[in-house]
C-alpha positions as CSV (number, residue, x, y, z in Angstrom):
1,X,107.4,144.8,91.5
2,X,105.4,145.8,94.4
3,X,107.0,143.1,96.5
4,X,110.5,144.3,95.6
5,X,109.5,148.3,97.0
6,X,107.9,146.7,99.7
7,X,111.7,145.5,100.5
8,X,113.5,148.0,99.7
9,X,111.1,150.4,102.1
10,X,112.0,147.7,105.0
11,X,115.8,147.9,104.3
12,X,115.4,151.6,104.2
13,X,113.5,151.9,107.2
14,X,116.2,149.3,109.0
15,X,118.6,151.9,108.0
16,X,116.7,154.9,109.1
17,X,116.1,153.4,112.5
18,X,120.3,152.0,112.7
19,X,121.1,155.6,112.5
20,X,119.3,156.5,115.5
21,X,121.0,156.2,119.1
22,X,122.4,153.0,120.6
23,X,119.9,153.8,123.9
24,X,116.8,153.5,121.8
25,X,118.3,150.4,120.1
26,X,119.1,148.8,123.3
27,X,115.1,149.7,124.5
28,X,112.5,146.6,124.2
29,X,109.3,148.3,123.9
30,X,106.5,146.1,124.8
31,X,104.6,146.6,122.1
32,X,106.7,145.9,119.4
33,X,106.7,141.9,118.3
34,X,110.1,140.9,116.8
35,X,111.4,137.4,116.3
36,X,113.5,138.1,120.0
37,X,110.7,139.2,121.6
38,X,108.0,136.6,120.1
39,X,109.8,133.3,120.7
40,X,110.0,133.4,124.7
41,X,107.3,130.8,125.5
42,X,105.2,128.4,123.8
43,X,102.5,130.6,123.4
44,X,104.9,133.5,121.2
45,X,105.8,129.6,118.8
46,X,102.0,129.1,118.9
47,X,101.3,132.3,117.2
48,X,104.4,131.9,115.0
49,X,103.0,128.7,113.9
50,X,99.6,130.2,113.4
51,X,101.5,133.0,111.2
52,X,103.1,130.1,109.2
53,X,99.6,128.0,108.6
54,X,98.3,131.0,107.2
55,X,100.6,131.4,104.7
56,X,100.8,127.9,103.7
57,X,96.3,128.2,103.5
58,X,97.2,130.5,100.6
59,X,97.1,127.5,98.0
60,X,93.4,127.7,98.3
61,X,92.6,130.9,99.9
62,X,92.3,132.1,96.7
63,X,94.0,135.1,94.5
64,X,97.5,135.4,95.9
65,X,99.7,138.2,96.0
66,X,99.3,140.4,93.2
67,X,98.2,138.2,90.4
68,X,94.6,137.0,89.7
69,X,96.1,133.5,90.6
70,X,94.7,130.7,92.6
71,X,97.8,129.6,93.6
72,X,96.0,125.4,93.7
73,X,96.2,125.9,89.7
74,X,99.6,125.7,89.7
75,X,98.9,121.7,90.6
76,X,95.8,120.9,89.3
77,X,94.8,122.6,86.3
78,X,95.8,122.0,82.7
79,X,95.8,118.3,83.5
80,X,93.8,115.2,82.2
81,X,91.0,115.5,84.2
82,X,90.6,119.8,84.4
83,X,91.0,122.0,82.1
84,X,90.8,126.0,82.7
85,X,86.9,127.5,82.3
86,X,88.8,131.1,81.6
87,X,91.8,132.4,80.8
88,X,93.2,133.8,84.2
89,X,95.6,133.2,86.6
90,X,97.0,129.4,85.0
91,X,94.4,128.9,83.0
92,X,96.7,131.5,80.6
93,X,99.4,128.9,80.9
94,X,97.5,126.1,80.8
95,X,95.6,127.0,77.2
96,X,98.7,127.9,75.6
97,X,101.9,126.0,77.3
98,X,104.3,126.8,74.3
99,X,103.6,130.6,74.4
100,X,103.0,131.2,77.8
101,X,104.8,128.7,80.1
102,X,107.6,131.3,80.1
103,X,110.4,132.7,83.0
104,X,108.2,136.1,83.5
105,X,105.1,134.9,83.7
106,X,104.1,136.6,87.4
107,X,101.5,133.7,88.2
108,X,104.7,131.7,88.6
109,X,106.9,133.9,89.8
110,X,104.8,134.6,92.5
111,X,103.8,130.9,93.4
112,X,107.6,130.8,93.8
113,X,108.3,133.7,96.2
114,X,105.0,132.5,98.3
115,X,106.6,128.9,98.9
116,X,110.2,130.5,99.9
117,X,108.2,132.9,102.3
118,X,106.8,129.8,104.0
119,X,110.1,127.9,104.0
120,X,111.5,131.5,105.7
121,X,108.8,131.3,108.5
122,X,109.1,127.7,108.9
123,X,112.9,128.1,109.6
124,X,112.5,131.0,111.8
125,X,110.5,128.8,114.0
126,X,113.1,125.9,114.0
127,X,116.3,128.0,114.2
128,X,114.6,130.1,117.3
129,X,113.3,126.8,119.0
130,X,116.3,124.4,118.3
131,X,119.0,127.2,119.0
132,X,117.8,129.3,121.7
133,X,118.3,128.6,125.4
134,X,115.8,131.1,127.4
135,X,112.5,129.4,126.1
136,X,109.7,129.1,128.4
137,X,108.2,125.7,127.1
138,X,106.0,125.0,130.3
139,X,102.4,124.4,129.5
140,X,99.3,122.8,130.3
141,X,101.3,119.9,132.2
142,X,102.8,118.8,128.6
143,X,106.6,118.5,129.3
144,X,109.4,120.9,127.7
145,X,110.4,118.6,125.7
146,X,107.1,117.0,123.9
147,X,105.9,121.1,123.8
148,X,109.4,121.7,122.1
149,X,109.8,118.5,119.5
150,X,105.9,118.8,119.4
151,X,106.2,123.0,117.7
152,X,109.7,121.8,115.9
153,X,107.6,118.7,113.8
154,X,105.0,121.0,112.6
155,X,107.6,123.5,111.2
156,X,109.1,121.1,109.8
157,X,106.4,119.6,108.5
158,X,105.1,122.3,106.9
159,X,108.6,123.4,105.2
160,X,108.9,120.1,103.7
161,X,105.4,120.1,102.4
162,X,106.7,123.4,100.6
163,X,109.1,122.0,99.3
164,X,107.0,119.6,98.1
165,X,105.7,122.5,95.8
166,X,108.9,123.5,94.8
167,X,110.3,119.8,93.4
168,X,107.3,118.7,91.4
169,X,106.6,122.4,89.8
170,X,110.3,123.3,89.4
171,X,112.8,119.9,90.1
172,X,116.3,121.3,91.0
173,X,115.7,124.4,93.6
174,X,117.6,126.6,95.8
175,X,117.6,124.8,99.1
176,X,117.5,127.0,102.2
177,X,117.1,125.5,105.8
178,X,118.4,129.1,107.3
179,X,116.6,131.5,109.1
180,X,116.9,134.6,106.4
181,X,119.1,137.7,108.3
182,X,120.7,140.6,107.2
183,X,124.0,138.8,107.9
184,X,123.1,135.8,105.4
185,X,121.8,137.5,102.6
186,X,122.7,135.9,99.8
187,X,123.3,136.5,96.3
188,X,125.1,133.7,94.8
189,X,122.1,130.8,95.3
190,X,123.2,127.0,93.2
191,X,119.6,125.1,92.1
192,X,120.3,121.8,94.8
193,X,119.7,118.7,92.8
194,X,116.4,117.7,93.4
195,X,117.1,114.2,94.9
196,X,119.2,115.8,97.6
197,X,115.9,118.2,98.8
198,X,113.7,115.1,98.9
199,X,116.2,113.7,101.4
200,X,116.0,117.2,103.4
201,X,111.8,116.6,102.5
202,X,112.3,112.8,104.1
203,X,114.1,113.7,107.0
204,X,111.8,116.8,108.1
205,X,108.8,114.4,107.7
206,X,110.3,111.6,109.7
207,X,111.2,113.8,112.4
208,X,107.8,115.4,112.3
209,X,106.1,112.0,112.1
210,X,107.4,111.3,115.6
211,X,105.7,114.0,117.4
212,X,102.2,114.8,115.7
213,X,99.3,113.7,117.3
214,X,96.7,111.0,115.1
215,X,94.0,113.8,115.8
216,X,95.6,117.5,116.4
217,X,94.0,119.2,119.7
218,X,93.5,122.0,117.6
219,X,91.4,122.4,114.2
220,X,93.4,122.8,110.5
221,X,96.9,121.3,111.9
222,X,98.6,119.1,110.3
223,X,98.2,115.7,111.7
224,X,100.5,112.3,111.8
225,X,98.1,110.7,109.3
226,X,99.4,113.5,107.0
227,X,103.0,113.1,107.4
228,X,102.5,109.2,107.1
229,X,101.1,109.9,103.9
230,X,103.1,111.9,102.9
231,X,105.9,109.7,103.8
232,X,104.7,107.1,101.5
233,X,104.3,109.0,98.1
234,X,107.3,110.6,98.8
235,X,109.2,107.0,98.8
236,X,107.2,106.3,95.5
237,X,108.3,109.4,94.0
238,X,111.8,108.1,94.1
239,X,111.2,105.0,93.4
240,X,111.5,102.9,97.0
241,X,107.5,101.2,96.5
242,X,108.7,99.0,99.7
243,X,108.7,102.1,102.1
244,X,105.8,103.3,100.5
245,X,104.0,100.1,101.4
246,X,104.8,100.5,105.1
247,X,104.4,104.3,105.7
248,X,100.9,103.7,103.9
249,X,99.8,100.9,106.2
250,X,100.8,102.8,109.2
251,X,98.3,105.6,108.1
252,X,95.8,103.2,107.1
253,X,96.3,100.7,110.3
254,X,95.9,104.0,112.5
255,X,92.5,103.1,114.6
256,X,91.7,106.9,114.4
257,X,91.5,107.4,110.6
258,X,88.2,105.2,108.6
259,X,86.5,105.2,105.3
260,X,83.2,107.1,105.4
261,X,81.2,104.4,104.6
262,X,77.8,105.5,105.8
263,X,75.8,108.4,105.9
264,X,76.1,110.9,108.8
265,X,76.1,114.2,109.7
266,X,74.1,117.7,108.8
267,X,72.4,116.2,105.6
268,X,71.8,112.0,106.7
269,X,68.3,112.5,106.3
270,X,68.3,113.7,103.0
271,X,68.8,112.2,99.9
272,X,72.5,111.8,99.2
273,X,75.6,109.3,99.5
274,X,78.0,108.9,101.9
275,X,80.4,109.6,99.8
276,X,80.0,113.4,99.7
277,X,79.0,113.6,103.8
278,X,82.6,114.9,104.6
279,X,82.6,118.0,101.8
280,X,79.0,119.5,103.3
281,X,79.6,122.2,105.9
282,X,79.4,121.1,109.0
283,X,80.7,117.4,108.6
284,X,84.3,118.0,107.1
285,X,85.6,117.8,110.5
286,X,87.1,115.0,112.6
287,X,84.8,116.2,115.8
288,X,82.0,116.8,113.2
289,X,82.3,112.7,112.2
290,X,84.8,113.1,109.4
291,X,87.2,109.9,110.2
292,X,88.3,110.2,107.0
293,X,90.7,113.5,107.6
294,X,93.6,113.5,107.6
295,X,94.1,117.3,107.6
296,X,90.9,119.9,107.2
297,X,91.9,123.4,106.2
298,X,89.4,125.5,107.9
299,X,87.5,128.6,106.2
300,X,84.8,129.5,109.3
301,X,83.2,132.9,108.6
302,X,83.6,135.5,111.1
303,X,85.7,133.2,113.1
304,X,89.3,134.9,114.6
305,X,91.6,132.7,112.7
306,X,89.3,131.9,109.9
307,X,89.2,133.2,106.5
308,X,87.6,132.2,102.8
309,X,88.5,130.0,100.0
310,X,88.1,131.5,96.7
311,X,85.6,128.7,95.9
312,X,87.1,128.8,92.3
313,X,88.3,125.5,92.2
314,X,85.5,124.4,91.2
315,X,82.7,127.2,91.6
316,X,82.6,130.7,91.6
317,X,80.8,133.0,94.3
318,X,80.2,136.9,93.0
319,X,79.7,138.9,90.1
320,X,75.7,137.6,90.1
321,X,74.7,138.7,86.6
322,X,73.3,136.3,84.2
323,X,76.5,136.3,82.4
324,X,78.1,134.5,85.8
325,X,75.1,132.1,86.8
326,X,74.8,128.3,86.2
327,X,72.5,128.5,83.2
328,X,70.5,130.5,81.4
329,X,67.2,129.6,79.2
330,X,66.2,132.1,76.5
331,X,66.0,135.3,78.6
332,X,65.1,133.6,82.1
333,X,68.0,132.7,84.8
334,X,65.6,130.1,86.0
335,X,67.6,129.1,89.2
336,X,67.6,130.6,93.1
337,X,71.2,130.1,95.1
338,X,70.0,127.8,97.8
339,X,72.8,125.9,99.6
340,X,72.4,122.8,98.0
341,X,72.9,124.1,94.7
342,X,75.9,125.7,96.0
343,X,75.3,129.3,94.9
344,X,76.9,131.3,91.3
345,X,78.5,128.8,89.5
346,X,81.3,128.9,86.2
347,X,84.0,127.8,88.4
348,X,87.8,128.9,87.0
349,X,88.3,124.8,86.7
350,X,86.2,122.2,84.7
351,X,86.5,118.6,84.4
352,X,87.2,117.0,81.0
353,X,84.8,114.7,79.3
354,X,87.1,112.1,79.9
355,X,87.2,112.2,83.2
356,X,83.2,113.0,83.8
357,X,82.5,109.8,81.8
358,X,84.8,107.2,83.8
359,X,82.3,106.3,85.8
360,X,80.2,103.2,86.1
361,X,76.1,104.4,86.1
362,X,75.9,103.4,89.8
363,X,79.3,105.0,90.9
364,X,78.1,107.4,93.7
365,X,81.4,109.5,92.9
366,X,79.5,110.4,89.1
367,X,76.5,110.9,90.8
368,X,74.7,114.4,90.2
369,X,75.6,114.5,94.2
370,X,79.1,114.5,93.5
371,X,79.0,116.2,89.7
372,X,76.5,119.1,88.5
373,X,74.8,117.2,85.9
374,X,71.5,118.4,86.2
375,X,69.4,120.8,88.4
376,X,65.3,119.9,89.3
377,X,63.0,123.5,88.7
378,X,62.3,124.0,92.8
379,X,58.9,125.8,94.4
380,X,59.5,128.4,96.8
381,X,59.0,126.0,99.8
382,X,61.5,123.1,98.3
383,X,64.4,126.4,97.7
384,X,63.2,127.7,100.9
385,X,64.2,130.0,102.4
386,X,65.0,131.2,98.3
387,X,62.2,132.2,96.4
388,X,60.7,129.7,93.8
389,X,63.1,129.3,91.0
390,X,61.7,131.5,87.7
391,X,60.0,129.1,84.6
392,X,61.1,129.7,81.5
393,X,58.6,129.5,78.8
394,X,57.2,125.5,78.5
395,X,58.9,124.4,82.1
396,X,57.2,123.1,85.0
397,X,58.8,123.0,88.6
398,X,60.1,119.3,88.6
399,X,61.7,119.7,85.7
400,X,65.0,119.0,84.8
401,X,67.2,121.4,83.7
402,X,70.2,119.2,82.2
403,X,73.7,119.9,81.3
404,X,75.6,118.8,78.8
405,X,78.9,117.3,78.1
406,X,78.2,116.0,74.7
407,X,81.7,117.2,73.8
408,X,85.0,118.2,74.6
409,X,85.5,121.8,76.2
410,X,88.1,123.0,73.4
411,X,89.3,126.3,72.9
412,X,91.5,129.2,74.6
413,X,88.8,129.3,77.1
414,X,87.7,133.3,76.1
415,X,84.1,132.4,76.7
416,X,83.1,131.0,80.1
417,X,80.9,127.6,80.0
418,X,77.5,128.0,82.0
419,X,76.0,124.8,80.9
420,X,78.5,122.4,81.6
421,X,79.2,119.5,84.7
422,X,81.1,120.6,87.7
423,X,82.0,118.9,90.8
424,X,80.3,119.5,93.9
425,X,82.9,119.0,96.4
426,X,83.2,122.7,97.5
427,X,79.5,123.7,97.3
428,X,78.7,125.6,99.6
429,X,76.3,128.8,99.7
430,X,75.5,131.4,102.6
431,X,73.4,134.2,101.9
432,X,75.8,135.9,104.0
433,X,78.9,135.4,102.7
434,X,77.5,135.5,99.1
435,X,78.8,139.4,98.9
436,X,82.2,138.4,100.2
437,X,83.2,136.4,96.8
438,X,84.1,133.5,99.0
439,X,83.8,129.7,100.4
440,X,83.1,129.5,104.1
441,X,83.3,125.9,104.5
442,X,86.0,124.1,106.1
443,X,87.6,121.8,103.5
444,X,89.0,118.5,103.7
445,X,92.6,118.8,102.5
446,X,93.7,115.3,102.5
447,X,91.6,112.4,103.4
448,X,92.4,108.4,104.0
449,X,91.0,107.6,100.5
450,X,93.9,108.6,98.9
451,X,96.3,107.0,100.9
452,X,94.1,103.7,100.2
453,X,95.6,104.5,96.5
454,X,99.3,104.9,97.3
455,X,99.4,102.0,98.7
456,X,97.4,100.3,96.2
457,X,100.1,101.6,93.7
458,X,103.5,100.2,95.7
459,X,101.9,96.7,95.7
460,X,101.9,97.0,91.8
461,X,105.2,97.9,91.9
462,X,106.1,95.5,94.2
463,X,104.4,92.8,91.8
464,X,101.0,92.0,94.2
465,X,98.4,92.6,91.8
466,X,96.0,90.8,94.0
467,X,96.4,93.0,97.0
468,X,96.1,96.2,95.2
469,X,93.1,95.0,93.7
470,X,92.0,94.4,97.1
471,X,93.1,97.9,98.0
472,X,91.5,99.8,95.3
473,X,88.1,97.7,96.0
474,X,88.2,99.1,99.2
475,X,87.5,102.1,98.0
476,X,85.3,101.5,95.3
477,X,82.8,99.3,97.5
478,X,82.1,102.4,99.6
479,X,80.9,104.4,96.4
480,X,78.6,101.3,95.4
481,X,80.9,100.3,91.8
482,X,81.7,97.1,90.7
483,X,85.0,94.8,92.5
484,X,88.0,94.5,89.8
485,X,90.2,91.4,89.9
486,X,93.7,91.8,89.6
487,X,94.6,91.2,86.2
488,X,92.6,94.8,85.9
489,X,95.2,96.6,87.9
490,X,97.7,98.8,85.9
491,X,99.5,102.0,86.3
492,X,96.8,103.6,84.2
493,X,93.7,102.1,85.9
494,X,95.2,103.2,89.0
495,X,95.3,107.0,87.9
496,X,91.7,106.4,86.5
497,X,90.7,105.4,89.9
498,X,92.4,108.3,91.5
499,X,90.8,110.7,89.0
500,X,87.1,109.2,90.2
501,X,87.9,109.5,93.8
502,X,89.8,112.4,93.5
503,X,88.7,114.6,91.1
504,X,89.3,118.5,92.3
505,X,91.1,117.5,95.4
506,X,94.6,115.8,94.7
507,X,97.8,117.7,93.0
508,X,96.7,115.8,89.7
509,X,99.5,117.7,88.1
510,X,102.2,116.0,90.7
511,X,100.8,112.4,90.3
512,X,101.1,112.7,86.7
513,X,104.8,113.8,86.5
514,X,105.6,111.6,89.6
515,X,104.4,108.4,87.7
516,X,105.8,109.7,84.2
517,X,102.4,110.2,82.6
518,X,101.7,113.7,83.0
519,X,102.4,114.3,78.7
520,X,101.0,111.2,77.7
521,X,97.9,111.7,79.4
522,X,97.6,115.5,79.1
523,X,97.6,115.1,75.2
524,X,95.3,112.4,75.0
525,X,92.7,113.3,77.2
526,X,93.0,117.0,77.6
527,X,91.4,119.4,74.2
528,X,91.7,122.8,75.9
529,X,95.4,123.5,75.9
530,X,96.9,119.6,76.1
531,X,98.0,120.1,72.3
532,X,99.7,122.6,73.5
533,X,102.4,120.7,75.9
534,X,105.6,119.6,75.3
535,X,108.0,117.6,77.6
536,X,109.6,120.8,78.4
537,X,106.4,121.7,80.2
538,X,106.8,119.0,82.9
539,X,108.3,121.5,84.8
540,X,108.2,125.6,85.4
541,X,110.7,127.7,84.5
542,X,112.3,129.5,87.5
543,X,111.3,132.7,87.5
544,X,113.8,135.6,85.4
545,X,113.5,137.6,89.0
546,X,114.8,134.4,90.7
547,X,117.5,134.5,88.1
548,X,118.6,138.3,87.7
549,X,118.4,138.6,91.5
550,X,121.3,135.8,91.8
551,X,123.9,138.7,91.4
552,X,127.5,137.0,92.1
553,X,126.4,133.2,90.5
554,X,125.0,132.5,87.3
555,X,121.3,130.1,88.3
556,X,120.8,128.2,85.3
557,X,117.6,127.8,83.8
558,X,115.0,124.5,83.5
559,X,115.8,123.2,79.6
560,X,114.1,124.7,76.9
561,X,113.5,128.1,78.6
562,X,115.2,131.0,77.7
């Protein structure tokens, strides 16, 4: 509701201002930045770009508009391998699918207006740069044309990666590839078949593949890696595992992008595994020694175009009472926030038993470096510069304080679980920031790793078991498990494998429904709200706002929703 005033006050403040004399409409006052007077140069598309990244950070920059939403939910909770540690935001739709998977639920609804919001900004910036003829693209020695193709790919890039959103959470959607005016408002929108946007999705991604650099000049853009990627689970999604194949090599044949395989970076001298270097602050970046990266969202504190992510994926960092801390024994909180521990914990996501126990005992990935399993009681000088943690009665320091996953989380998620695994992969603790209720770390959004595993999956669909047994050992041997042969390979081994690999980082949600085992899977591995699916639930219902606001054309609505 606050969204639609906020509208209404523009429309009537347009109005206001028509009314006034043509002389102060035909004025340009300096200080006022409009589209016109924004897109002049390459510096005004710069900041427009800048403007569009931001809004497409909001999947991880934590509540979004108006709801208590982290908007990554909408792709990764409720899933086989995390289930919802509360009921907010999608955990509420996540614990009870049949009740509350419905048209006005405003977690959804506002998911939806964010994504069409980006798409508007990404097609402001393609309309103004592939339509206007008074652009001053001269910079830096780069020539007009690889600064114009160069600011027209990211758009692009970006607006198909929206609609990326859209298709897996939604299927058949209103496709729009207009700048929004007040001449072209529109009230009569048709739900596009979704095949015909994943062409639009494919052809903004093969233009954009063309001019993206292997490693942006600048930090948090998206990169050609990305868009290769991409590319390639795109083709899988419908159905063409031969492209997939070759838009997966080119990423993975791209000297610039490697496996972490060794240790490096802020924390190589301590105890640890190369496996988690790239999540620690300070490493996630390609200049920092991440080859891995394929696109690093970036979270700097105090920064200009920095920001916070909620750290609720997987932790949470505020409310410090007892009530929100990792553990409590008897009436002693025994543990100091030091940045290894990652500060408060109960994050809003929590991985299923299933998934914390599909690992091999020497699997660096189910590590306690990777998952919370355990915590060692600390002296001051080991939490240093935190106090010594507090002894509950019959504890030494170098105990161990264990947590348990005995059994399934189960339950509409009322009470929040202090004493259960969670994955490290966005610790991160400041003393400063600890007030702020954020993450400060630059995150690695999308890493080579998981490109290793598309690829993996076409050669099973194209029938070479032996090579994507190949393929998935390449991973594996980094994390120190055991080879598999290729008469292990199957679709469901290869969603295991992504669930050890990339537990709390991939859209779990989207490789479920594009591989046709997001039900299946859900109720057999999932015991806080799984039961609760039905195969109506593989998509979102568009949102009754969506609906009622098509005035002049009736927008039907996703089966099984009123």
């Amino acid at each position: 509701m606050k969204k639609i005033k906020n509208i209404i006050v523009v429309f009537i403040v347009i109005s206001l201002t028509g009314s006034c004399s043509k002389k102060w409409l035909e004025e340009n006052p300096p200080h006022l930045i409009t589209t016109e007077t924004l897109y002049t140069n390459l510096n005004g598309f710069e900041a427009g770009l800048n403007g569009l990244y931001s809004l497409v950070r909001g999947e991880r920059e934590g509540r979004d508009f108006t709801t208590e939403n982290l908007v990554a939910d909408i792709a990764m909770i409720g899933t086989d391998n995390i289930v919802p540690n509360q009921r907010g935001g999608f955990g509420f739709i996540a614990l009870l699918y049949n009740t509350n998977n419905e048209s006005n639920n405003s977690n959804l609804r506002s998911v939806f207006l964010w994504l069409y919001q980006t798409i508007n900004a990404a097609n402001t910036i393609i309309n103004q740069a592939e339509n206007r003829t008074d652009i001053d693209w001269e910079s830096g020695g780069t020539s007009t044309d690889a600064n114009k193709n160069r600011i027209i790919a990211e758009a692009k890039a970006l607006r198909a990666w929206a609609y990326r959103h859209l298709t897996f959470c939604w299927g058949d959607v209103p496709l729009n590839l207009e700048e929004s005016l007040g001449s072209n408002i529109k009230t009569d929108w048709t739900r596009t078949p979704v095949a015909d946007v994943r062409e639009v999705m494919k052809t903004d991604w093969l233009f954009a593949e063309q001019y993206l650099d292997a490693e942006p000049k600048i930090r948090g853009k998206i990169s050609k890696g990305a868009v290769q990627h991409y590319l390639s689970e795109l083709y899988l999604t419908i159905g063409k595992p031969d492209s997939a194949l070759i838009w997966a090599n080119k990423c993975i044949n791209t000297p610039a992008y490697k496996l972490i395989t060794e240790r490096y970076g802020v924390r190589a001298n301590q105890p640890g595994v190369a496996f988690m270097d790239m999540f620690y602050e300070g490493n996630s970046n390609r200049e920092e020694g991440n080859t891995e990266a394929l696109w690093v969202w970036q979270w700097e504190y105090n920064v200009v175009g920095g920001g916070a992510d909620y750290g609720s994926i997987m932790r949470r960092y505020h409310n410090a009472t007892s009530h929100h801390l990792q553990i409590k024994i008897g009436d002693v909180v025994p543990l100091q926030k030091t940045p290894e521990r990652g500060g408060i914990g109960i994050g809003r996501e929590q991985p299923t038993k299933w998934a914390i126990n599909l690992y091999e005992p020497q699997d660096d990935r189910g590590s306690n470096y990777a998952i919370r399993k355990y915590y060692i009681l600390n002296t001051a000088a080991e939490n240093a510069p935190a106090p010594a943690d507090r002894l509950p009665n019959g504890y030494n320091y170098g105990d161990t304080i264990k947590l348990s996953w005995e059994n399934d989380l189960t339950g509409l998620g009322n009470n929040l679980v202090n004493n259960y695994p969670f994955i490290r992969k966005y610790d991160t603790y400041k003393a400063e920031t600890d007030p702020l209720r954020g993450s400060y770390n630059d995150q690695t959004y999308l890493r080579l790793a998981e490109t290793y595993l598309l690829k993996a999956e076409a050669q099973l669909k194209l029938g070479d078991k032996p090579g994507a047994a190949e393929t998935i050992n390449i991973v594996r041997r980094r994390s120190h498990t055991s080879d598999i042969s290729a008469s292990d390979v199957t679709l469901d081994f290869i969603l295991d494998e992504r669930s050890r690999e990339l537990i709390g980082e991939e859209h779990r949600r989207y490789t479920l429904l594009r591989t046709g085992k997001w039900l299946e899977r859900v109720q057999l591995h999932n015991h806080r709200g799984g039961q609760t699916a039905a195969a109506r639930d593989t998509l979102y219902p568009i949102p009754q706002i969506v609906i009622d606001a098509n005035l002049t054309k009736k927008m039907p609505q996703n089966p099984g929703f009123n």
